[in-house]
C-alpha positions as CSV (number, residue, x, y, z in Angstrom):
1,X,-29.7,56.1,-51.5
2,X,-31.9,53.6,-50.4
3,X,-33.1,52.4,-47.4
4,X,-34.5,49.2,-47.3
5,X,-35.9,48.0,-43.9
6,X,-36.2,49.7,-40.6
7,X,-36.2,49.5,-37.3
8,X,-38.5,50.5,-34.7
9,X,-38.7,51.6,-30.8
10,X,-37.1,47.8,-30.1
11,X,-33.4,48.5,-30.7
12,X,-31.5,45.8,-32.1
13,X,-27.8,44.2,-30.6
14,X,-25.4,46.4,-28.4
15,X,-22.8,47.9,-30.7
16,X,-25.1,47.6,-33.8
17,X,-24.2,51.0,-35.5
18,X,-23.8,52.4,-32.1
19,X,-27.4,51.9,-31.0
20,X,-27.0,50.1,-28.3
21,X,-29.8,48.0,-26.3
22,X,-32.2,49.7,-24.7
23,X,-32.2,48.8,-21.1
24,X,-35.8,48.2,-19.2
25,X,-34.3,50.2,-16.5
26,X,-33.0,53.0,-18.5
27,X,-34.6,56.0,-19.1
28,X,-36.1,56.7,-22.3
29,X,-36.7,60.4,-22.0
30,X,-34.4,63.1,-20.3
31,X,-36.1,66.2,-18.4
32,X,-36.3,69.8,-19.4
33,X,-33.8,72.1,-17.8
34,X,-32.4,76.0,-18.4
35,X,-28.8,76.1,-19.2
36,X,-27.8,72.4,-19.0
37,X,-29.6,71.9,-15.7
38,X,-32.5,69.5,-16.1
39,X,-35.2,69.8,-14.3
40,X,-38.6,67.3,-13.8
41,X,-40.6,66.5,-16.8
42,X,-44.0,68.2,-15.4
43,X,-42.1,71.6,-15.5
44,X,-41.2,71.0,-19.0
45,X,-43.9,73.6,-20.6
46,X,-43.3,76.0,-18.3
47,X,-39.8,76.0,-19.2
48,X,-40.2,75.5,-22.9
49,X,-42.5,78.6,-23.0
50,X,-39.8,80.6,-22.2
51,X,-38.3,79.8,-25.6
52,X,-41.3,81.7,-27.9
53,X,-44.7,80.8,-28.7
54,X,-45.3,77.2,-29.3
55,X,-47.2,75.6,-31.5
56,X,-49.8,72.8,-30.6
57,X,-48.7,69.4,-31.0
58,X,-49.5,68.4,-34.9
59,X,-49.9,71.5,-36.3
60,X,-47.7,72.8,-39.0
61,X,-44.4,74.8,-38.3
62,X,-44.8,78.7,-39.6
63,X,-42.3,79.2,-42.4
64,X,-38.8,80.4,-40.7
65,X,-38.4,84.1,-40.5
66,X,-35.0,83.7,-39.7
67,X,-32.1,82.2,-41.9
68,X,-28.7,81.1,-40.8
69,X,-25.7,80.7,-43.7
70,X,-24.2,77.8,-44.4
71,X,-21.1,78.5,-42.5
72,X,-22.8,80.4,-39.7
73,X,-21.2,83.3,-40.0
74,X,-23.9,85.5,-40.9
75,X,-27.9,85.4,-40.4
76,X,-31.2,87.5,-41.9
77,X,-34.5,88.2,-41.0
78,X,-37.6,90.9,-41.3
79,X,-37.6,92.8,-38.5
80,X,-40.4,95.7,-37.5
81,X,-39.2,99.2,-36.9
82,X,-41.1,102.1,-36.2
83,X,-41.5,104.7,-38.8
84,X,-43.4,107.5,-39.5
85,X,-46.2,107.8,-41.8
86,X,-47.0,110.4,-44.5
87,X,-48.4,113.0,-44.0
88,X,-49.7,113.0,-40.8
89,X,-46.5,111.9,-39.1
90,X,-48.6,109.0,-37.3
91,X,-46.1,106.3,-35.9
92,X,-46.7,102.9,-37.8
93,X,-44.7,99.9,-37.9
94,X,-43.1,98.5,-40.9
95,X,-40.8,95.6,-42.2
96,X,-37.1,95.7,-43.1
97,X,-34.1,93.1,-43.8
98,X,-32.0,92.8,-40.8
99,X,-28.2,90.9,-40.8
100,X,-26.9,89.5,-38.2
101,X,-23.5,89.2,-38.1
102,X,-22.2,85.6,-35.5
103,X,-18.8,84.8,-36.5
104,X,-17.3,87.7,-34.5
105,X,-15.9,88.9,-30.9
106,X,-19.4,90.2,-30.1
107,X,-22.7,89.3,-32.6
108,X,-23.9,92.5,-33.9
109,X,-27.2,93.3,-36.2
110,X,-27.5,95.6,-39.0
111,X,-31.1,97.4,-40.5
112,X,-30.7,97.2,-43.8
113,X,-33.9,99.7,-44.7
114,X,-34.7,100.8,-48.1
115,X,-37.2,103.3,-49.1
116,X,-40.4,101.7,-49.0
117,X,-40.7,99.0,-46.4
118,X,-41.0,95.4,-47.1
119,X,-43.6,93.0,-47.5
120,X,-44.3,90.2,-44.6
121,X,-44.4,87.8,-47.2
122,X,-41.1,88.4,-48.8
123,X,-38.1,85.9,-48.2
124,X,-34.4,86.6,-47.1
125,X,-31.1,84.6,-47.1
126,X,-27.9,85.4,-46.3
127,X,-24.5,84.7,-48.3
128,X,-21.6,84.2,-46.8
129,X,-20.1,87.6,-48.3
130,X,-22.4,89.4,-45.7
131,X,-24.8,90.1,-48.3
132,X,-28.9,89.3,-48.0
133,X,-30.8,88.0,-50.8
134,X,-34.2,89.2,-50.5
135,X,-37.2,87.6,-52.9
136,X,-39.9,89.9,-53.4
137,X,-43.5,90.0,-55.3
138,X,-43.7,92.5,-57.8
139,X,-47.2,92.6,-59.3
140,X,-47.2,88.7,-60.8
141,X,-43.6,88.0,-61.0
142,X,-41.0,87.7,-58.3
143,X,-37.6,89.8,-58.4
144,X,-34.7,88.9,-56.5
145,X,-31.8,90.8,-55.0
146,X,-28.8,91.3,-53.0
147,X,-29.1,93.6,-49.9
148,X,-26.1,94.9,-48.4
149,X,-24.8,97.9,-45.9
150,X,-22.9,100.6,-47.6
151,X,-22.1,103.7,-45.1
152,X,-25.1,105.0,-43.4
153,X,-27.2,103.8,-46.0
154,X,-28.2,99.9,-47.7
155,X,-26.8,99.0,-50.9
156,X,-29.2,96.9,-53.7
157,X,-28.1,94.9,-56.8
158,X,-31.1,93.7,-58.7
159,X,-30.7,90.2,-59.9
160,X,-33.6,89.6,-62.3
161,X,-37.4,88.3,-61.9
162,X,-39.1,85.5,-62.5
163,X,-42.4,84.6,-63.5
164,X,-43.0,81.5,-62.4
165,X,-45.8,80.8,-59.4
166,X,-44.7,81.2,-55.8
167,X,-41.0,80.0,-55.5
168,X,-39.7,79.5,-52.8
169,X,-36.1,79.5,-51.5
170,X,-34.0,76.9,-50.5
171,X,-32.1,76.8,-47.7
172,X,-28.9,78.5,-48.2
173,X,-26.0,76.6,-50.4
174,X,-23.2,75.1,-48.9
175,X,-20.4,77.1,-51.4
176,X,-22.0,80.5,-49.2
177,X,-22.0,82.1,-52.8
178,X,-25.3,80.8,-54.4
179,X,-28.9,80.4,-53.9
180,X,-31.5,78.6,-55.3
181,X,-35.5,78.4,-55.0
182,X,-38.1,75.7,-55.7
183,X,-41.3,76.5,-58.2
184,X,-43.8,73.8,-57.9
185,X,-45.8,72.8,-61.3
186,X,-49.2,70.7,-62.0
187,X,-46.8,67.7,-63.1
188,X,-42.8,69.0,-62.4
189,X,-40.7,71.2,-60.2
190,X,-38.5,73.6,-61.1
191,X,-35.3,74.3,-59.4
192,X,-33.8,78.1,-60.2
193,X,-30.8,79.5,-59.3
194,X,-31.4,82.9,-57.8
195,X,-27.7,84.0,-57.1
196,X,-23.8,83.3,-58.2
197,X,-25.1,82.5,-61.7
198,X,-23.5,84.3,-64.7
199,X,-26.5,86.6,-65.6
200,X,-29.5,86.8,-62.9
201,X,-32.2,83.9,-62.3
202,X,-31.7,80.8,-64.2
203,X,-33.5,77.5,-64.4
204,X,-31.3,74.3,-63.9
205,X,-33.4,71.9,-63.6
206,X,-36.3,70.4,-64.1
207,X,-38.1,67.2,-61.5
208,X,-40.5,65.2,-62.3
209,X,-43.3,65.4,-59.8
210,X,-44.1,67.8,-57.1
211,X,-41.4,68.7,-54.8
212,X,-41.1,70.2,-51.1
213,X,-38.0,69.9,-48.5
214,X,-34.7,71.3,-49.7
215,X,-31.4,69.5,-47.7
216,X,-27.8,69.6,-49.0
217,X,-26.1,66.2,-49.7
218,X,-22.7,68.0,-49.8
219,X,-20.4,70.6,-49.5
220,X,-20.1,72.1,-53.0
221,X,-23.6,72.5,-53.0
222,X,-24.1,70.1,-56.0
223,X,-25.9,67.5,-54.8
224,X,-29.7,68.5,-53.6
225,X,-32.2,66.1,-51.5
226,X,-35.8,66.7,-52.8
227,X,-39.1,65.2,-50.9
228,X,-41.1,64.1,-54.3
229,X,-44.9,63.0,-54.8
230,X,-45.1,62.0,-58.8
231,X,-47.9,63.2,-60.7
232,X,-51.0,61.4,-60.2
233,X,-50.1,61.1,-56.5
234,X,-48.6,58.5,-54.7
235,X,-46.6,58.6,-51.6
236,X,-43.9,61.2,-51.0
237,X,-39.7,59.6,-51.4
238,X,-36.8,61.3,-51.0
239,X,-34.7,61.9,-54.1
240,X,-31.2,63.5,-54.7
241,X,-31.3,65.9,-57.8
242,X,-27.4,66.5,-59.2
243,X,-27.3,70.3,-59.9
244,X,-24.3,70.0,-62.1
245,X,-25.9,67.2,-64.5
246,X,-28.9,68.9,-65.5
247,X,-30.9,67.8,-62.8
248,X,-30.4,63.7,-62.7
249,X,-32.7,62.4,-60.6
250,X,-31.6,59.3,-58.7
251,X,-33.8,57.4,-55.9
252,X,-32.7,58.4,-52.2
253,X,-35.1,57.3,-49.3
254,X,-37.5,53.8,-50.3
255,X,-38.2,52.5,-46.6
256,X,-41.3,50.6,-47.3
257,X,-43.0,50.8,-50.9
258,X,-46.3,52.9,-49.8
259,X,-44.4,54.9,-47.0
260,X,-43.8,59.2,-47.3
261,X,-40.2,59.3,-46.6
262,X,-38.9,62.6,-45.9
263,X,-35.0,63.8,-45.4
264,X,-35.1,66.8,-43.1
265,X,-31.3,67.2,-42.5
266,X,-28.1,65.8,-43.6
267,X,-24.8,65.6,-42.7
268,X,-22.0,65.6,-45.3
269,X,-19.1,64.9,-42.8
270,X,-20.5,61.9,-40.7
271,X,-23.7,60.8,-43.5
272,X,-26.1,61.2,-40.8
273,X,-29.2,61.6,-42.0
274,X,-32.6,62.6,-39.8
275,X,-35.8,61.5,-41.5
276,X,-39.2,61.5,-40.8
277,X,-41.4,58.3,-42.4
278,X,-45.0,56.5,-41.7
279,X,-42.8,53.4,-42.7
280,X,-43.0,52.0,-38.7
281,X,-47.2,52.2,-39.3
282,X,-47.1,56.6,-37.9
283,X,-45.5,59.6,-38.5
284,X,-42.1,58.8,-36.6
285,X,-38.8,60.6,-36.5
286,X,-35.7,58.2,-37.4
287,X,-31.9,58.3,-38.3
288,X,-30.0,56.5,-40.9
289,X,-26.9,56.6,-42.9
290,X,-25.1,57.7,-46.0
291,X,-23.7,55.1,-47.9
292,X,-24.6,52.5,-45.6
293,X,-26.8,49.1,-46.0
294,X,-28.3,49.5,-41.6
295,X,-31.5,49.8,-41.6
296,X,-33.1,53.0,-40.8
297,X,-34.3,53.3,-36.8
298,X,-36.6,55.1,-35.1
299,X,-36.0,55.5,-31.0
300,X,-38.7,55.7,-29.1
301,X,-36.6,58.5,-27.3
302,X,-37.4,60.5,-30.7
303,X,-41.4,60.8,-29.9
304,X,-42.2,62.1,-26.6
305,X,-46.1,62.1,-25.7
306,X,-48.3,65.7,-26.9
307,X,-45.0,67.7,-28.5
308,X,-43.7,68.3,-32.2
309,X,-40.1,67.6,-32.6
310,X,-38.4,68.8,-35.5
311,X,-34.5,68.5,-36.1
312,X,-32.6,71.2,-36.9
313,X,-29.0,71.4,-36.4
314,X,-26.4,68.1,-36.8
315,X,-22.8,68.6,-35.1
316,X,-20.1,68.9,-37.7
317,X,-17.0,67.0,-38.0
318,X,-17.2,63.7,-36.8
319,X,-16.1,62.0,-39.9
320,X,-17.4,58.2,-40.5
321,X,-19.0,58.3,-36.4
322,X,-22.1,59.3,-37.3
323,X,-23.6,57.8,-34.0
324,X,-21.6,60.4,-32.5
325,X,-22.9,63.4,-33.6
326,X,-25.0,65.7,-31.3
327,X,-28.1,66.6,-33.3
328,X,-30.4,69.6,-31.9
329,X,-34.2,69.8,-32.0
330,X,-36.8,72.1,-31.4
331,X,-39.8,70.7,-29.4
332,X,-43.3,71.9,-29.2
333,X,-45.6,71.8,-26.8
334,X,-49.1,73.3,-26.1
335,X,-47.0,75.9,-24.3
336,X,-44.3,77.0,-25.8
337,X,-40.8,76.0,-27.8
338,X,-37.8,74.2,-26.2
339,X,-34.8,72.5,-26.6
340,X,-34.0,69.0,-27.3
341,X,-30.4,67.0,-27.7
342,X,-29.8,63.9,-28.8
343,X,-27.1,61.3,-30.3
344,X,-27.4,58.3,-31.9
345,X,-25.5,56.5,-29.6
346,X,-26.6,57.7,-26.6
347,X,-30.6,56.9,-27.0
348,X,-31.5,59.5,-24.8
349,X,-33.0,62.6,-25.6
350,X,-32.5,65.7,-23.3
351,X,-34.4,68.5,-23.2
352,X,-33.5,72.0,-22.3
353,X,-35.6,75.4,-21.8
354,X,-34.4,78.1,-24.7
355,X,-32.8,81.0,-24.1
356,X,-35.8,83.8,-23.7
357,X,-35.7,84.8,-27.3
358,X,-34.9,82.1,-29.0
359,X,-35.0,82.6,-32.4
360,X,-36.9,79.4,-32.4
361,X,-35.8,76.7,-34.5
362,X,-32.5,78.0,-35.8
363,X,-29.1,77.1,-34.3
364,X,-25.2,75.7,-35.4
365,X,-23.4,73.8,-33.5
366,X,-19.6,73.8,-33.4
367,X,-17.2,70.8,-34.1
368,X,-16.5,70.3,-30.2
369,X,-19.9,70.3,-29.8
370,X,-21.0,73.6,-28.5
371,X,-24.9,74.9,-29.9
372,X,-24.9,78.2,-30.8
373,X,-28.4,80.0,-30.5
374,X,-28.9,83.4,-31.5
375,X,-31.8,85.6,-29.5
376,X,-32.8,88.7,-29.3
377,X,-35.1,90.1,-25.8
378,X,-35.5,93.2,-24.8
379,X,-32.1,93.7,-23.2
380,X,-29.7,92.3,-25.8
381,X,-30.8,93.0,-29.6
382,X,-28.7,90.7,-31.2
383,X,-27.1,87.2,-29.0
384,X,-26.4,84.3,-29.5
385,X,-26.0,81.8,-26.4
386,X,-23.7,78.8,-26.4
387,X,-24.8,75.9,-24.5
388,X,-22.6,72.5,-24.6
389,X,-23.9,69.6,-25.8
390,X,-24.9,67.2,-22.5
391,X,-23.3,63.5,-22.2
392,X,-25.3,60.6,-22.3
393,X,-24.0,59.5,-19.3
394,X,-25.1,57.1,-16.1
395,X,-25.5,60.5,-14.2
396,X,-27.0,62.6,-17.1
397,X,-25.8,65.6,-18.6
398,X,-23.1,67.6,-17.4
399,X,-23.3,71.3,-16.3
400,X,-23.8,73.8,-19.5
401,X,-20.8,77.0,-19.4
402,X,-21.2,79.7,-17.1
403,X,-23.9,82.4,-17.3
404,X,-21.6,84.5,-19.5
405,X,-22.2,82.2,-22.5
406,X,-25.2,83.9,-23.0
407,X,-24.3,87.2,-22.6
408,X,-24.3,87.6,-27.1
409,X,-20.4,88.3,-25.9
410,X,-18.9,85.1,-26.4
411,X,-16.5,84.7,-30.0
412,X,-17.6,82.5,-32.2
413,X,-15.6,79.4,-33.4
414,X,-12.8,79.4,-36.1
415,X,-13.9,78.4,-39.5
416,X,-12.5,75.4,-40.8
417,X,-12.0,73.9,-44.2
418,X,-14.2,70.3,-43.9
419,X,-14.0,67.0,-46.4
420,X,-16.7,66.4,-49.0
421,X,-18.6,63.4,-48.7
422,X,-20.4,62.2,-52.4
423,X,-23.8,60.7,-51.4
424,X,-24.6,57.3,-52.7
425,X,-27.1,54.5,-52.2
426,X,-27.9,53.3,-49.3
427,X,-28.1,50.1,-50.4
428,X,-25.5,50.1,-52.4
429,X,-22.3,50.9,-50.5
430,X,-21.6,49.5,-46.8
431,X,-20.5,52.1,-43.8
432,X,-17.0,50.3,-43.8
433,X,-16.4,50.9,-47.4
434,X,-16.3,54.8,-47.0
435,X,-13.5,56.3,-47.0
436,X,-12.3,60.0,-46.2
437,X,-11.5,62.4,-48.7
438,X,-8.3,63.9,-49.6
């Protein structure tokens, strides 16, 4: 795909892709508020601290220590546990793989301890069978394998090793049975596949250039977004790499010739894309479209003064309205984490303290728009709190569900079987000639 103009804080005509006119009147910015409520702007750190530590405005995000499946059914992470240490007996922490399991009655988490304790640095990601892939270092090459309970004890199916330098994973595959990792190269990135091959870690494919980001273009798990710099530098585009055609590269984001255009999340029902790009003349946060010749925007709403704000969560299932979807975003401040929700449509972005903790960053929202966060605090080990999405309405957002919804005893919402959308250029194929699958 790819974009070819943009649009900045100045919004164009009213009905224009749903981004309607920005009113002098109107407010840009929504204020923070715990469980739907909003509450002034000045107590917005105060709130957001509530959510986990922050970080300052600027800085890089840590890498996530928490991973939610595609589906949402199940989630991993390292956790510490006590243990005790040989011979002496002395209590010492160590780390262990931990499931969460969302998609039932009542979230529940399972240790899944071996018998050495993990590394900090090692990676996990959860399938949609229930079973964790872990990554670990092993002296200069890096093994790989499933995790899984098996009666009082944790079952482990080794998958192979690699020896290339530090992969990494990618976010977990839409099909819930595979999983794939990026290794970075002088002049090429390799893309592996770590799981749900036919015999252990295999390469398949190869990019030109040096690759970071990882989004899913669709729901097969086929069709992978890349951020690229080439060799010899350059600035950083967006490219979509076709698993299932030996890696064909084909160009994704080009906003401005010299811009870095990254894709941070995607949508395969609506085409929603969020992207960040220095296209506009700064780093600035902006949507755009699958398949659609509108010019990329970037709200003003979208960069509040002295915070981070970093996507991560679109709503499912609003087929061809992607100016409907709710999309949730985690906003730093000097300190502390908290929530933000926005639509394209409605211009407006609301911001919401985190449930006290928040695993920070990490969400799903269901298809009538309820956010699902999971948290654990020192009275509930494993939750997950629902909070519906506000409306972008003269009055401002409407009251979030009762306490109860976050309790970590609410049931999760019913699977349910969603259309694949093939991503193609921007530039190349209008909104209004898309059409719905099936």
């Amino acid at each position: 795909m790819t974009a070819c103009a943009i649009e900045n804080g100045t919004e164009g005509p009213a009905g224009a892709a749903g981004d309607a006119a920005l009113a002098d009147d109107e407010p840009d910015n929504e204020p923070v508020g715990t469980g739907g409520t909003e509450i002034p702007p000045e107590q917005a750190a105060a709130a957001g601290a509530r959510g986990g530590s922050g970080t300052p405005c600027g800085a890089a995000l840590a890498p996530p220590s928490f991973t939610i499946a595609a589906d949402g059914s199940y989630a991993a992470r390292l956790a510490l546990r006590t243990v005790a240490t040989e011979p002496s007996g002395e209590a010492a922490q160590a780390w262990f793989v931990e499931r969460w399991t969302l998609d039932g009655p009542e979230p529940y988490a399972v240790p899944l301890p071996l018998d050495q304790p993990e590394e900090p640095d090692s990676e996990v990601l959860p399938l949609a069978d229930g079973r964790v892939l872990i990554r670990r270092r092993v002296a200069d090459r890096h093994a790989f394998s499933l995790l899984y309970p098996t009666g009082p004890g944790t079952g482990e199916l080794p998958l192979g090793a690699v020896g290339c330098a530090n992969p990494t994973l990618l976010p977990p595959s839409p099909d819930g049975v595979s999983a794939y990792a990026l290794s970075v190269g002088a002049h090429s990135t390799a893309v592996w596949q770590v799981a749900g091959g036919a015999c252990g870690p295999e390469r398949v494919a190869e990019v030109p250039g040096r690759c970071s980001g990882g989004v899913w273009l669709d729901r097969a798990g086929r069709m992978l977004a890349l951020d690229r710099e080439m060799p010899g530098g350059g600035p950083v585009k967006a490219v979509a790499v076709d698993l299932e055609r030996g890696g064909e590269v084909t160009p994704l984001l080009q906003i401005a010739p010299d811009s870095d255009d990254r894709l941070l999340l995607a949508d395969a029902d609506s085409g929603l894309l969020l992207i960040r790009s220095d296209a506009p003349g700064h780093d600035r946060l902006g949507w755009g479209v699958l398949g659609s010749c509108l010019p990329v925007r970037f709200p003003e709403c979208l960069r509040p003064a002295d915070v981070a704000v970093t996507p991560f969560a679109v709503q499912p299932g609003q087929t061809l309205m992607p100016e409907s979807c709710a999309v949730a975003l985690r906003i730093d401040g000097a300190a502390g984490s908290w929530l933000g929700v926005w639509r394209p449509a409605g211009r407006r972005l609301h911001q919401l303290a985190a449930p006290e903790g928040w695993q920070a960053g990490h969400g799903v929202w269901t298809r009538d728009g309820v956010l699902r966060l999971p948290y654990a605090d020192e009275h509930v080990a494993c939750g997950v709190a629902l909070l519906e999405a506000p409306v972008d309405g003269e009055h401002g957002a409407r009251p979030a569900r009762e306490a109860g919804a976050e309790s970590g005893m609410q049931p999760s919402a019913t699977a349910v079987a969603l259309p694949v959308c093939k991503p193609i250029p921007l530039a190349q194929a209008p909104l209004t000639g898309r059409t719905v699958p099936g």
